[in-house]
C-alpha positions in Angstrom: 64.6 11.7 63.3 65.1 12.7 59.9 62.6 14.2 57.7 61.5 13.7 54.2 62.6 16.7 51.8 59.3 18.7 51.2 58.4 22.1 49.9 54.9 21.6 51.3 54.2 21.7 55.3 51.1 19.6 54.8 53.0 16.9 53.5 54.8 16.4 57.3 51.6 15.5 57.9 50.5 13.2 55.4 54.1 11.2 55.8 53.1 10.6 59.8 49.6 9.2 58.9 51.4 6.9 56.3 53.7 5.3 58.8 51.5 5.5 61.7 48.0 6.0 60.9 46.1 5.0 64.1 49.0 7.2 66.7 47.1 9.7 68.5 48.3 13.0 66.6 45.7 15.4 68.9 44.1 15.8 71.7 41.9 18.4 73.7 39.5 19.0 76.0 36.6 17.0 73.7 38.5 13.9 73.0 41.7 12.7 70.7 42.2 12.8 67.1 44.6 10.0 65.1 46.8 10.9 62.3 44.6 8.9 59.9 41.8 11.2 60.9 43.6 14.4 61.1 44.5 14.0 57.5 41.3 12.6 56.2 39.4 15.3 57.7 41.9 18.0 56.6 41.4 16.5 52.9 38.0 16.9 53.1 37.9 20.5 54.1 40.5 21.0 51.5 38.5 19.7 48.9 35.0 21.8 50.3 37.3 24.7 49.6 38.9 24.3 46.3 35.1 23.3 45.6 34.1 26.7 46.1 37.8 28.2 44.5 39.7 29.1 46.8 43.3 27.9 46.4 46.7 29.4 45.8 47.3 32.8 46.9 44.2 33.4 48.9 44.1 33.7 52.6 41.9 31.6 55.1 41.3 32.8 58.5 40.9 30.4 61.2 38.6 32.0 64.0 38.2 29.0 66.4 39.4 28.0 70.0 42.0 25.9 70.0 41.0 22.4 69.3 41.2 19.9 67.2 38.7 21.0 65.1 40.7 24.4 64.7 44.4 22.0 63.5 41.8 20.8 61.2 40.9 23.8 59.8 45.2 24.7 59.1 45.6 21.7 57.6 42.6 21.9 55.2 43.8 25.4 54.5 47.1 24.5 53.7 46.4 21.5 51.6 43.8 23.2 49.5 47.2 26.0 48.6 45.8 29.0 50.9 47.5 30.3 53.9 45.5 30.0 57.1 45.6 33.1 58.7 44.9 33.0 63.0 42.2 35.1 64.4 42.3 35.4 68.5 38.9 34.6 69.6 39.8 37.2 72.8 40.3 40.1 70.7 37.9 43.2 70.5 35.8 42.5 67.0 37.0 46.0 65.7 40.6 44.8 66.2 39.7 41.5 64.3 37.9 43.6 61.8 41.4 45.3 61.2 42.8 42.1 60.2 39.8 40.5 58.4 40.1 43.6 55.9 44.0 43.8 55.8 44.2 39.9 54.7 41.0 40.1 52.3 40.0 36.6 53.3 38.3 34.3 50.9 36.9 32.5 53.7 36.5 32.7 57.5 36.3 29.6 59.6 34.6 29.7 63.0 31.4 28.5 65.1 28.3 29.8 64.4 28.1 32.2 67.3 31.4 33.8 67.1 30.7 34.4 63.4 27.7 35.8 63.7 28.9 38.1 66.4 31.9 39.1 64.5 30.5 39.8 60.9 28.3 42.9 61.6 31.9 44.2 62.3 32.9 44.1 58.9 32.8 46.6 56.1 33.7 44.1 53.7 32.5 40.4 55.1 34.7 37.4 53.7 32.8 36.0 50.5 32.3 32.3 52.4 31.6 32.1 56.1 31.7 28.7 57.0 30.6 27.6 60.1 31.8 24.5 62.2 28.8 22.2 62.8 26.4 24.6 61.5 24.8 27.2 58.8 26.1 30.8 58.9 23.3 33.3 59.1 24.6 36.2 57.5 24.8 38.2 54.1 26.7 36.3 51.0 26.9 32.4 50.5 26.0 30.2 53.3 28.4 27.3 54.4 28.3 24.6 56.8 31.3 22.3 57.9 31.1 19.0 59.9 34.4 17.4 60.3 33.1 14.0 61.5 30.3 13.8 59.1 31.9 14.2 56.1 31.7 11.7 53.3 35.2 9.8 53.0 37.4 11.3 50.3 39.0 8.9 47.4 41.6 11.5 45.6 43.4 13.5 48.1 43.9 16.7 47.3 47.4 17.0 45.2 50.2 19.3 47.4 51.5 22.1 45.0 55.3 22.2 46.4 56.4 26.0 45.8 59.1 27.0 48.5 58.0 30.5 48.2 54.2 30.1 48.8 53.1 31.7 51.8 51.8 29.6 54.4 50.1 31.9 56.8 49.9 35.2 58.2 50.9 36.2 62.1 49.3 39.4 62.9 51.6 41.0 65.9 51.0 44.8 67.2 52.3 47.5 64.6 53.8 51.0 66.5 50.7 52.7 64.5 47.9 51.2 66.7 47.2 49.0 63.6 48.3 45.0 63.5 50.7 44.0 60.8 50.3 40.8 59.4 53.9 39.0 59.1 53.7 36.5 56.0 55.5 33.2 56.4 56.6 31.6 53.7 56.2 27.0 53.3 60.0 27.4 53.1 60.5 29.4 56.2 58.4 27.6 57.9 59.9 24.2 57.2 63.7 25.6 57.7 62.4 26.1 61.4 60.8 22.6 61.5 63.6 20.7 60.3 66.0 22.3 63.1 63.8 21.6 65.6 63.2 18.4 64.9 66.9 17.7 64.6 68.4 20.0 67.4 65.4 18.8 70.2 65.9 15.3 69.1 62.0 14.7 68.6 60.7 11.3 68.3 57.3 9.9 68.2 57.2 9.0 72.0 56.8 12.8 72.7 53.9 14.4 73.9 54.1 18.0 73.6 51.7 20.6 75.2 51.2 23.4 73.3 50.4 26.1 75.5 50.8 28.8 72.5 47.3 30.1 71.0 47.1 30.2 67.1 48.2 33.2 66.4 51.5 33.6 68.1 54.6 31.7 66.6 55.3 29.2 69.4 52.8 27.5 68.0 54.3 26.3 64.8 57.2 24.5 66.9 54.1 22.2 68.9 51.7 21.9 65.7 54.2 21.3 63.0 58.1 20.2 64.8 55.3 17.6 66.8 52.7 16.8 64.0 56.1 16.0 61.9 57.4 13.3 63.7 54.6 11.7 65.0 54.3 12.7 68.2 50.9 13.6 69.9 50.1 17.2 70.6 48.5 17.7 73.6 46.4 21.3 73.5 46.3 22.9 76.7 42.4 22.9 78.1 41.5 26.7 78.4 39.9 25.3 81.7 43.5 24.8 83.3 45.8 27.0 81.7 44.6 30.4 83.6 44.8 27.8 86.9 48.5 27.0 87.8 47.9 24.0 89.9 45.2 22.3 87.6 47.8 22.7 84.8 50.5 21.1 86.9 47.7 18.5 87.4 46.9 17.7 84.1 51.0 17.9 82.7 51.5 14.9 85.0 48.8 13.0 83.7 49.0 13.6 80.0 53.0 12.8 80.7 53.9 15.6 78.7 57.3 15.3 77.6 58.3 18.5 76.0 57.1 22.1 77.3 57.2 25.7 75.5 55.8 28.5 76.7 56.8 32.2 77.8 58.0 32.5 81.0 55.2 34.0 82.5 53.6 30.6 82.3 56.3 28.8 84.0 56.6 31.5 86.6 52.8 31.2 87.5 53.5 27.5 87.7 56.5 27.5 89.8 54.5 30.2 92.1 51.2 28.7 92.4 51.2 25.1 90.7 52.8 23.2 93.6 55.4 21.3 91.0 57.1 18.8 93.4 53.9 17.4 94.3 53.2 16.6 91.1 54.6 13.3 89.2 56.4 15.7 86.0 59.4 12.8 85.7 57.9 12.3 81.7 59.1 16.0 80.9 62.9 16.2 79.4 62.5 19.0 77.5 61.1 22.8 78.8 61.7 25.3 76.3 61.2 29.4 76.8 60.6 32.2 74.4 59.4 35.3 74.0 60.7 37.9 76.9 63.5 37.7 79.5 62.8 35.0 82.2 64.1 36.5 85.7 67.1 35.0 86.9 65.9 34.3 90.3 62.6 32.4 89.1 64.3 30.5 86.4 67.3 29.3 88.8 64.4 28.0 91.5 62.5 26.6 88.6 65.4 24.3 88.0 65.8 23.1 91.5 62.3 22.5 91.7 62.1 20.4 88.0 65.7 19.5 87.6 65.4 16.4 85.2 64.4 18.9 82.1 67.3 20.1 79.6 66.4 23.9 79.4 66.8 26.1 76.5 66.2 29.8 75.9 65.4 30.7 72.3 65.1 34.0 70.9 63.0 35.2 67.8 60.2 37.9 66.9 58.1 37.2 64.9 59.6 37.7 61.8 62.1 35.5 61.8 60.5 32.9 64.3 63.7 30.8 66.8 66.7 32.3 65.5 69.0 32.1 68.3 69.7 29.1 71.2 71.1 28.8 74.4 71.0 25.6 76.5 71.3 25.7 79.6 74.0 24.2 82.0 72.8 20.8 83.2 72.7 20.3 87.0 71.6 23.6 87.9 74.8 25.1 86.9 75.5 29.0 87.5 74.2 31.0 84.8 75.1 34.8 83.9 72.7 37.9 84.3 70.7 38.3 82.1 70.6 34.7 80.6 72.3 34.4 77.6 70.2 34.2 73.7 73.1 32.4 72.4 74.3 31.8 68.9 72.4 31.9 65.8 71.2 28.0 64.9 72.3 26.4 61.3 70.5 28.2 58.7 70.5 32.0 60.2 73.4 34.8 61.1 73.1 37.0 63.2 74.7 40.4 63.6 74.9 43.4 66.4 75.4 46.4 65.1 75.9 50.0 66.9 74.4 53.4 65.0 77.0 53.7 62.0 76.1 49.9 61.0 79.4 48.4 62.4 79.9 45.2 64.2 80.0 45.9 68.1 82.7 44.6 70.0 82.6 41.5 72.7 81.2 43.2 75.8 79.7 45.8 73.8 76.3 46.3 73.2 74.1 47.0 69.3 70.9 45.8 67.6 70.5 42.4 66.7 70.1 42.0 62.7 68.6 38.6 61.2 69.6 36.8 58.4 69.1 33.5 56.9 66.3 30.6 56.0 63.6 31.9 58.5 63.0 35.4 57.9 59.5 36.7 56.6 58.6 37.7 53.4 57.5 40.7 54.2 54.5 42.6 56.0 51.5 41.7 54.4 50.7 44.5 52.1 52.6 47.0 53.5 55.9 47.6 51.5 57.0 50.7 53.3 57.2 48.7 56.5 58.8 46.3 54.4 61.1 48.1 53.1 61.9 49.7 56.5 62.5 46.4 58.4 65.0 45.2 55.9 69.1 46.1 54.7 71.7 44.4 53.4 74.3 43.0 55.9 78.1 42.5 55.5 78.2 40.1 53.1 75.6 41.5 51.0 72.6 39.2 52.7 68.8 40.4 53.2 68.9 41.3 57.4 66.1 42.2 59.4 66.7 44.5 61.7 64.8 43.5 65.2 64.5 46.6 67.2 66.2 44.4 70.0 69.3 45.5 71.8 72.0 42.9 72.5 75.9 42.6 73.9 77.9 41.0 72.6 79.2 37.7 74.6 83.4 36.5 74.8 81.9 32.8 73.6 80.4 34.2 70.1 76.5 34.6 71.6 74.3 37.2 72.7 72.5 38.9 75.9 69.3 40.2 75.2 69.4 43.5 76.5 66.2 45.5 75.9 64.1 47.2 73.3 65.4 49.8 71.5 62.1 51.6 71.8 62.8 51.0 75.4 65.7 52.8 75.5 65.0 56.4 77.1 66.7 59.2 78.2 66.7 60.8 81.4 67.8 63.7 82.6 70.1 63.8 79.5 71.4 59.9 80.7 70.6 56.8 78.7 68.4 54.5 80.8 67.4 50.6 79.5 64.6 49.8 81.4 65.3 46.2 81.4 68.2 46.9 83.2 65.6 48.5 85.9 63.4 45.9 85.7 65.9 43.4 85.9 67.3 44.5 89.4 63.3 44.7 90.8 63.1 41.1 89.6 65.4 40.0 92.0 64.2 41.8 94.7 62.9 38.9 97.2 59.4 40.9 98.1 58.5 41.3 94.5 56.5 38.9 91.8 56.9 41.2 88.9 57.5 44.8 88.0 57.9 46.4 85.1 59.3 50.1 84.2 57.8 52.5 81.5 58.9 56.1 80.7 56.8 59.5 82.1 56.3 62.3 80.9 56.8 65.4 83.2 55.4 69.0 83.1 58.6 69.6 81.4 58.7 68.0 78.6 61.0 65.2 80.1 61.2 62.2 81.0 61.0 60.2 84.4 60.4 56.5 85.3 57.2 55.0 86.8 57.6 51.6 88.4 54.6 49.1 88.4 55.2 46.3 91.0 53.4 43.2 92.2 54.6 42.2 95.9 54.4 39.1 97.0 51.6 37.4 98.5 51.8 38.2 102.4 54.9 40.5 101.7 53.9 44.1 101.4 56.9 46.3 100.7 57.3 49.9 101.6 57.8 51.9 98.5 60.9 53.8 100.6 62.7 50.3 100.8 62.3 50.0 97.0 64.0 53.2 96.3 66.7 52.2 99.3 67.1 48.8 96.6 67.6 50.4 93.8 69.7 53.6 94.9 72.0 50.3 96.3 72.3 48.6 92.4 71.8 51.9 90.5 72.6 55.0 89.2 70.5 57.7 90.6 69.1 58.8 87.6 67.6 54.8 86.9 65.9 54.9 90.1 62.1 55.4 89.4 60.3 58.4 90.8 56.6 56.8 91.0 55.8 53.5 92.2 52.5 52.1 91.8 51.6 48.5 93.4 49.1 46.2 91.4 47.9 42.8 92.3 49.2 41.9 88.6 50.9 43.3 85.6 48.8 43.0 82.9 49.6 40.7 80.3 48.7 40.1 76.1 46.8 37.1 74.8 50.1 35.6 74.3 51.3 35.8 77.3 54.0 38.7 77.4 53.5 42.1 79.3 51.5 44.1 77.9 53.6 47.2 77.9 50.8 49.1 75.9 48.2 48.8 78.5 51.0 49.6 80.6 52.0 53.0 78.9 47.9 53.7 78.4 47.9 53.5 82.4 50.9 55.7 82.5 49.4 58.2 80.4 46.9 58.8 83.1 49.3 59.9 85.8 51.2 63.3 85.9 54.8 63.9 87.7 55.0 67.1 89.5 
């Protein structure tokens, strides 16, 4: 469906409680939310916070569960002219100090508990606390919010429309050990929106679970493509989403229609969620972002669910979905490794070897990014800035992603790797997602995942961490026999170290920090 031309996200929402003010816009473990009441309750916080000044060009962090309560909170943050700013409620308090700091909130959202927990933390405490349901007992200005007791609000609060505005504040992991907050403008924002909207075909029949926390960007596609349109966002109870089968459970009975999640997630459902005994005929859409999906898990996925349309879409961060491939309907074939595609209306995209030149098909570069979606910058941080950015061939503002692509004969890409994941050995150049892409398809593994080593001289050899399957041990000498079969001898890892699971972030992906902090540990001879 087509949407209304806005410079203002919050206005997607006030346009789908105008046409359809009693649809169910949320709904979460506690009980549902209706567009009318989504917006009036946003207003209202809006209004408690312009009461107390804060407005355009501040920053409002959001340090609730997801709920309802916490889509409340982004809406009254937005419409009041701040940017909301996502705090995980799983991360260490000296991490979220980090971020508190780096934003300089003007306020921090969150339940009474977590706040009091998290504020001893802080050097320099945001001037308003403000407390779902309750007082704040801490140093500086006390605040209490109740969404549902509120009194009803006359004047909404008036939607300053400035394109540029920022909008909110992602922090992802900086190569320091410090998080770096990537700012999002209203206009980047809604150049993603609108091409979701229109390439997805969204309507307000959907039901969409959004499986994404807060803070990490496949969110915006469920909270703002969905909210949009009219559809009713479905938030994945924290009770099921760490239990595959209880999540396939509850996907058949909130007839969720659109799905988009890492692939992790759909992996651990395929695995363990016992999909064909589940009624899942309401899903058309299942959408994966966010790191490579293994061939082998994503082909059996499709037999198992073949009804879906499946896309993979690329993006960091920065730039959020900037690249699409769907996939080939009927279970089709598909290439190794699965394709990124071509950039979507509104971005370019560009792979570029060392000397800045455009790679031949078949070859292999870094990706660069262009176009409607990219960041403004990292918050605060122009040197990073600065770094992250060049000008392309035709003189536009490209980000350069770190991520290594070829090249494809039908203008798209392969994701290839990292190019921080990109090592030499023994003098040789060695991807390790080209390792960890042949372990994949091993048919006694789960997972594994390569990191570099450091030896007593100064080199560099590979460790491999593995996760066999359930009732499947695997010899370590048959791994080696595996690879030694698909590769080079110098790819073939000299460590192997079995796990019951390879750790993973709060979003999801491997977590290849934890992963090099457990490698740091071990010694080659």
């Amino acid at each position: 469906m087509a949407l209304p031309e806005t410079a203002h996200l919050a206005a997607l929402l006030r346009r789908s409680a105008a046409r359809s003010p009693q649809a169910e816009a949320l709904r979460d473990e506690a009980g549902a939310l209706s567009y009318q009441a989504l917006d009036r309750q946003s207003d209202r916080l809006a209004l408690a916070l312009m009461a107390q000044g804060i407005g355009r060009g501040q920053r409002v962090g959001i340090y609730l569960a997801k709920s309802c309560n916490a889509v409340v909170a982004l809406f009254g943050i937005l419409k009041c002219g701040a940017a909301y700013v996502p705090l995980d409620p799983d991360s260490p308090a000296t991490r979220l100090a980090l971020m508190v700091e780096d934003a300089a909130l003007a306020a921090l959202i969150g339940d009474g508990e977590s706040l009091d927990a998290l504020l001893p933390h802080l050097r320099q405490p945001p001037p308003l606390p403000i407390s779902v349901a309750g007082e704040v007992t801490a140093a500086g200005r006390r605040s209490g919010w109740q969404p549902n007791q509120a009194p009803p609000v006359s004047t909404p609060p008036a939607l300053a429309e400035e394109p540029t505005a920022l909008a909110y504040i992602l922090y992802t992991s900086g190569s320091t050990g410090e998080p770096k907050g990537v700012a999002i403008s209203h206009a980047a924002a809604l150049a993603f929106v609108h091409w979701a909207v229109g390439q997805f075909a969204l309507r307000p029949e959907d039901r969409l679970a959004c499986s994404a926390p807060l803070h990490f960007d496949l969110s915006i596609f469920d909270l703002l493509a969905g909210i949009a349109v009219g559809a009713t966002v479905a938030l994945v109870p924290a009770t099921r989403a760490l239990f595959p089968y209880a999540l396939a459970e509850w996907l058949a009975h909130q007839r969720i229609s659109v799905w988009y999640s890492v692939p992790s997630a759909l992996i651990r459902l395929l695995h363990h969620g016992d999909l064909a005994s589940h009624d899942l005929s309401a899903l058309r859409l299942v959408l994966f972002a966010g790191e490579p999906f293994p061939l082998r898990e994503l082909n059996q996925l499709r037999q198992v669910l073949p009804g879906p349309t499946y896309y993979n879409l690329y993006g960091p961060t920065e730039t959020n979905v900037c690249t699409a491939y769907p996939l080939p309907p009927g279970g089709a074939p598909l290439p190794a490794p699965c394709p990124i595609g071509a950039a979507r209306p509104g971005m370019v995209v560009y792979a570029l070897d060392e000397a800045g030149a455009s790679v031949a098909v078949g070859e292999c570069g870094e990706l660069y990014i262009g176009g409607d979606g990219l960041m403004e910058g990292y918050w605060h941080r122009p040197a990073a800035t600065a770094a992250a950015f060049c000008r392309g061939p035709a003189g536009e503002r490209l980000y350069r992603s770190g991520d290594r692509v070829r090249r494809e004969a039908e203008g798209g890409y392969s994701f290839i790797g990292r190019r921080d994941a990109q090592v030499k050995v023994r003098g040789y150049r060695v991807e390790l997602g080209e390792i960890e892409a042949s372990l994949h398809d091993h048919p006694q593994l789960y997972g594994a995942a390569v990191v570099p080593l450091a030896d007593s001289e100064g080199g560099q050899r590979l460790l491999a961490y593995y996760v066999p399957m359930a009732g499947a041990p695997v010899a370590v000498a048959e791994l080696i026999r595996y690879c030694r079969a698909r590769l080079p001898a110098y790819m073939v890892p000299e460590r192997w170290e079995a796990c019951a699971a390879l750790p993973l972030t709060t979003t999801g992906k491997l977590d290849r920090q934890r992963l090099r902090a457990l490698a740091a540990a071990v010694s080659v001879k």
